[in-house]
C-alpha positions in Angstrom: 12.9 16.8 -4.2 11.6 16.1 -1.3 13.8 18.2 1.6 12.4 16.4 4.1 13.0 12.3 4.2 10.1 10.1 4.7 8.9 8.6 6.4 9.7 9.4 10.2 7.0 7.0 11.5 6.6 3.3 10.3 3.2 1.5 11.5 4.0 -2.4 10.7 0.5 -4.1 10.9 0.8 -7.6 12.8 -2.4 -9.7 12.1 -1.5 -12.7 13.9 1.0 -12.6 16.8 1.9 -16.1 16.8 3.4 -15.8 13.1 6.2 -13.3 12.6 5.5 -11.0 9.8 9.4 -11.5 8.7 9.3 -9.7 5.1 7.1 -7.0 6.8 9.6 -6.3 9.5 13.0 -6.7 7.7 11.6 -4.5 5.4 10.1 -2.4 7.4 13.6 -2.0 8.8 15.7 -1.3 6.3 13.2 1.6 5.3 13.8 2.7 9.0 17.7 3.0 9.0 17.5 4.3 6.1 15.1 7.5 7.3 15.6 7.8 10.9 12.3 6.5 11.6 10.9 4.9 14.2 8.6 1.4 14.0 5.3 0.4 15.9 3.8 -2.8 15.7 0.2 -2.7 15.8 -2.3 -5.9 16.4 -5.9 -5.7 16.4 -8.1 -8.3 18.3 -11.3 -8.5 16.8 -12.1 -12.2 18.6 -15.7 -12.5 19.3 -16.9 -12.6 22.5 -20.0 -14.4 24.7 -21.2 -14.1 28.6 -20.5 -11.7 31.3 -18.9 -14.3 33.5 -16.0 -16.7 32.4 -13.7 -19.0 34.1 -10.0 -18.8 34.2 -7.7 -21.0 36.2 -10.9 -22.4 37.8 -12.1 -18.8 39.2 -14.6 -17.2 37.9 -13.6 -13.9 36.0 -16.3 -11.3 35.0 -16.0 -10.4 30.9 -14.3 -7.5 31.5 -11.3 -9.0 33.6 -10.9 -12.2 30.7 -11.0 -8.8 27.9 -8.2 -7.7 29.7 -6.3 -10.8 30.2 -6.5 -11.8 26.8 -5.1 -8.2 25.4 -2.2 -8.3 28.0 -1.5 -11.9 26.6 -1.3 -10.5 23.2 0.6 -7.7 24.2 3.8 -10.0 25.7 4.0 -11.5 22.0 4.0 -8.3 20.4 6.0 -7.1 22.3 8.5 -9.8 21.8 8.3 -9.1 17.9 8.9 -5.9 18.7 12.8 -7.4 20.2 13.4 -9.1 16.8 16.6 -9.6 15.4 15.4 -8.0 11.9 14.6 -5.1 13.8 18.6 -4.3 15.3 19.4 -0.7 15.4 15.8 0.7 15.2 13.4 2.1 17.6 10.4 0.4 18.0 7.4 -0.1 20.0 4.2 -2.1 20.2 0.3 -1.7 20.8 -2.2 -4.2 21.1 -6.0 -2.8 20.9 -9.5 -4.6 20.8 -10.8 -3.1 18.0 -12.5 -4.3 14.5 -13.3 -4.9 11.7 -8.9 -4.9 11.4 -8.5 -3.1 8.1 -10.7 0.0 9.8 -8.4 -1.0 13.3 -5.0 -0.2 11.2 -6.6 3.2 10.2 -7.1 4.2 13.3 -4.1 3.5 14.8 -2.2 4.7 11.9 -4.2 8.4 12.2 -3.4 8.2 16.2 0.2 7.8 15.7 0.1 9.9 13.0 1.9 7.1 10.7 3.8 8.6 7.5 3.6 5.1 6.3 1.2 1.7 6.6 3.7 -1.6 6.3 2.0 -5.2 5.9 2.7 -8.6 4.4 0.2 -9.6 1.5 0.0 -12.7 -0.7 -1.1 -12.7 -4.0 -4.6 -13.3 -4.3 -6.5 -15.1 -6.7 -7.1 -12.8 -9.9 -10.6 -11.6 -9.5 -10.7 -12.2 -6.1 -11.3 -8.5 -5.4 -15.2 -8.9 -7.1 -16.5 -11.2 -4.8 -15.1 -10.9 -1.7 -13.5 -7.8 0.6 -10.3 -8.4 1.1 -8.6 -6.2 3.9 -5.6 -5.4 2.0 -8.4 -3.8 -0.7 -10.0 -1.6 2.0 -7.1 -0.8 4.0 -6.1 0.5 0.5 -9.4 2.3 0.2 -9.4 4.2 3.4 -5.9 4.4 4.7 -4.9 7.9 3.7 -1.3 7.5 4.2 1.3 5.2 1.6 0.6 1.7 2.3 3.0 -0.5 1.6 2.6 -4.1 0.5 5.4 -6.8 0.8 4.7 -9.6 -1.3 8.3 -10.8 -1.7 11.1 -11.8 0.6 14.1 -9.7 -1.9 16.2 -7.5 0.2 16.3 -3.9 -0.1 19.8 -3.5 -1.3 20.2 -0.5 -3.4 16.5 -1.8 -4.7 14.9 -0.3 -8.0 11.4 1.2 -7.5 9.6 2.5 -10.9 7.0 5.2 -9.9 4.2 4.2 -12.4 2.8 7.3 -13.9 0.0 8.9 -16.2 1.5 11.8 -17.4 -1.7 12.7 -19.4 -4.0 12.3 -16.4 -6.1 9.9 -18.2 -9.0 8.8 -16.8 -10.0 11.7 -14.4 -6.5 11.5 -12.5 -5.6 14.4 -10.9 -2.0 15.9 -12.2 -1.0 16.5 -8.4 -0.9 12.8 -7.4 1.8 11.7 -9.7 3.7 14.8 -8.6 2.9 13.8 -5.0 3.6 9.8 -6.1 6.9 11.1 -7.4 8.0 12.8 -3.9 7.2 9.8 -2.0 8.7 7.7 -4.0 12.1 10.1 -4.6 12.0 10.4 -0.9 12.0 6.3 -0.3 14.9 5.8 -3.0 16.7 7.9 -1.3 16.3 6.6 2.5 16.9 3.1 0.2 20.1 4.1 -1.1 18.1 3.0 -4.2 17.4 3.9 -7.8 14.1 5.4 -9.4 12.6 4.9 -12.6 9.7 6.3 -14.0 7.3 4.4 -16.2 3.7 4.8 -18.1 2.5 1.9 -20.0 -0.1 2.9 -22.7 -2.3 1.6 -25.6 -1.7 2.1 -29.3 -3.6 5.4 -30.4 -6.9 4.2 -31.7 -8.0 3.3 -28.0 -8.8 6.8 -28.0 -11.1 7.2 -30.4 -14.3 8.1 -29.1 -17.2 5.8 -29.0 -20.0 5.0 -26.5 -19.2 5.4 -22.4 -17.2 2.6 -21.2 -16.1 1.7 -24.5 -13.2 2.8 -27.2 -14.0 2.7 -31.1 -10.6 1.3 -33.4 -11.9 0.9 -36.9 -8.5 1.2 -38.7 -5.1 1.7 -37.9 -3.6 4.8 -37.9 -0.5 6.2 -39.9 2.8 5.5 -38.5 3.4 8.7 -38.2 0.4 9.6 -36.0 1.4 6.9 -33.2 5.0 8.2 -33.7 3.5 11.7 -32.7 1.2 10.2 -29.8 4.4 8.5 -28.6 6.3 11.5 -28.7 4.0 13.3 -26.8 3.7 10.8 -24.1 7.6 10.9 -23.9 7.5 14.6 -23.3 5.0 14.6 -20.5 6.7 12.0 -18.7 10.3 13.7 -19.4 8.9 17.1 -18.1 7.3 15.2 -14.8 10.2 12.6 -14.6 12.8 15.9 -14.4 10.9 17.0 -10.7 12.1 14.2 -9.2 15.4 14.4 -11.6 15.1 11.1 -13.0 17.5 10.7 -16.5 15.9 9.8 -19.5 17.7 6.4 -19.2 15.2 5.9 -16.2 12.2 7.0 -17.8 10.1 3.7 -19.6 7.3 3.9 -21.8 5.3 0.5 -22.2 3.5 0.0 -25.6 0.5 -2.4 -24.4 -2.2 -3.2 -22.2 -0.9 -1.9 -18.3 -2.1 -5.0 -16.6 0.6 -7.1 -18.6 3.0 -4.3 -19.5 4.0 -2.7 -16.0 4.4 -6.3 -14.5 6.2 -7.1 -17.8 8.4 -4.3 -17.1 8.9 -4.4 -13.2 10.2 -8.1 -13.8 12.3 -7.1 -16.6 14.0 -3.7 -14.3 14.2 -6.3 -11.6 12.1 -3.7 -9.4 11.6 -3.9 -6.0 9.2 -1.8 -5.4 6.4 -0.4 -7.7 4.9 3.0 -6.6 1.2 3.3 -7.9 -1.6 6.3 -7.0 -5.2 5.8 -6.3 -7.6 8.0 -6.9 -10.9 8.9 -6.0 -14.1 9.2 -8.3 -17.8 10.2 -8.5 -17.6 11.7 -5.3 -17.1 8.8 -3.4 -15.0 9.4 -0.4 -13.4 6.1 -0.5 -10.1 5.2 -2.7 -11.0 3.9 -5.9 -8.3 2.2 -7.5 -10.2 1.0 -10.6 -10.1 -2.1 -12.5 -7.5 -2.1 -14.6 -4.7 -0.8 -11.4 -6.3 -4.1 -9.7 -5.5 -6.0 -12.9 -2.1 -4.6 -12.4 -1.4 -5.0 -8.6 -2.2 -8.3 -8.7 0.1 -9.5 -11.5 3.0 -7.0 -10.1 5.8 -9.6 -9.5 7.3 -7.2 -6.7 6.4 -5.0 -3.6 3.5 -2.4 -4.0 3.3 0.8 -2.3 0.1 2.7 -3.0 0.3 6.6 -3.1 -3.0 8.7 -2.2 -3.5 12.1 -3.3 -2.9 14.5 -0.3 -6.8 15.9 -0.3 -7.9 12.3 0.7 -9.7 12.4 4.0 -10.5 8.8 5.4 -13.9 8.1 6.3 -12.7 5.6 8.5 -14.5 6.3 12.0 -11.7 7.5 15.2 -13.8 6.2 17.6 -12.8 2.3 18.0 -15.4 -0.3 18.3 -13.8 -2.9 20.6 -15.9 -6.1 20.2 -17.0 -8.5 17.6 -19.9 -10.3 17.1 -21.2 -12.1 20.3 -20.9 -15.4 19.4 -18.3 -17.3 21.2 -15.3 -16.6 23.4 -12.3 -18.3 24.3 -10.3 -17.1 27.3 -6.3 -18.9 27.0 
């Protein structure tokens, strides 16, 4: 597992062209000599814009002509990005677009090129951050239906550790074929890596699951030894017999007694991982990505790189058709 190495086409998501995304694109990188892909560098420019006539070098330029001149401005920078020295020995190219909001602008380029894999850097937001405001990382997440990766840290890839974070029970409504698909891509990526994969599933003492009213778990005493004994046995034979698809040895397979928020950070940070590979999944028939509150919880707190898996069914609802100006409010021609 997998024949085929992933992924053959890297998308690297440049939001501002005046600051090198440098843990995006050494990353990137490594990933790429690793699989034999190829990179692009993608920048949306969602600036607003105002009149139909501007100024430029003291002639007067119609709206059209200063939207042009702007996008071939931002195309020279990309395009020296795309000449980096963390990029040596890789193909790569670079595409500059109007087009926005620029989460729904890195869908559509990623669909166009037909991406295998969405690469961006991402700080660590503010815990709760994600219930007040829309973060693009969040709805990139949502709607991007290929892996996305997120570099939050400036670690090298060398021979990295990435722990494929697994519900081997398919709690919550998670469908059994994304951790089998989450496995592949992540198999796939330690192998390009020349790195090692673990498999994890961090879970909560057996009275959790008692039944009690929706939303909400009942623990009114504590079990017998003997019964969490048996519910940890059984956890450790699920993910044995999905570990074993992607050949994992038991040494590599981790289960975390706990709450997941703390106990798959706790975990990463103890493995030294690089890379944590997480699935999202979609509910109530919503077409968008839900990754739900408690993967937030845990993406937020994860101490390493993220790389969120979807299910292969997902179908973006992201729009192909591009809309290529913002708000007319202002415009600044440079």
């Amino acid at each position: 597992m997998p024949s085929a190495k992933f992924p053959k086409r890297i998308l690297v998501a440049v939001k501002s062209p005046n600051k090198t995304p440098r843990r995006a694109l050494a990353k990137a990188a490594s990933i790429a000599r690793g699989s034999g892909a190829t990179i692009e560098l993608f920048h949306a420019i969602a600036d607003p814009i105002v009149s139909d006539t501007l100024r430029r070098d003291g002639k007067r330029i119609s709206r059209k002509e200063a939207i042009e001149s702007i996008r071939a401005a931002r195309q020279k920078q990309i395009e020296k990005l795309a000449k980096s020295p963390l990029l040596r020995d890789v193909a790569c190219t670079a595409t500059t677009e109007w087009d926005f909001p620029v989460q729904e602008a890195i869908v559509r380029r990623a669909l166009a090129m037909r991406a295998d894999l969405v690469v961006l850097d991402s700080e660590h937001h503010v815990p709760g951050a994600h219930l007040v405001v829309s973060h693009s990382d969040w709805e990139l997440i949502r709607t991007c239906p290929m892996p996305v990766l997120l570099v939050r840290t400036a670690r090298k890839y060398s021979k990295p550790k990435l722990v494929a974070a697994l519900d081997p029970q398919h709690a919550h409504d998670k469908p059994a074929s994304l951790d089998r698909t989450l496995l592949a891509t992540a198999a796939s990526l330690a192998s390009a890596l020349d790195g090692e994969l673990h498999a994890a599933h961090a879970y909560k003492p057996y009275p959790y699951f008692a039944p009690g009213y929706p939303g909400e778990y009942v623990s009114l005493t504590q079990v017998a030894p003997e019964i969490e004994r048996e519910h940890r046995d059984s956890l450790a034979s699920a993910l044995a017999k999905l570990s074993a698809t992607a050949g994992i040895p038991k040494a590599r397979q981790h289960l975390a007694l706990g709450d997941p928020t703390e106990a798959l950070p706790t975990l990463a940070k103890k493995l030294g991982a690089s890379i944590v590979v997480m699935g999202a999944v979609s509910r109530s028939g919503l077409r968008r990505l839900f990754i739900g509150h408690t993967a937030q919880k845990v993406l937020e707190r994860m101490p390493c790189d993220v790389l969120v898996v979807k299910p292969k069914s997902f179908k973006s609802p992201i729009s192909k058709t591009s809309r290529p100006f913002g708000p007319i409010t202002g415009f600044t021609v440079y």
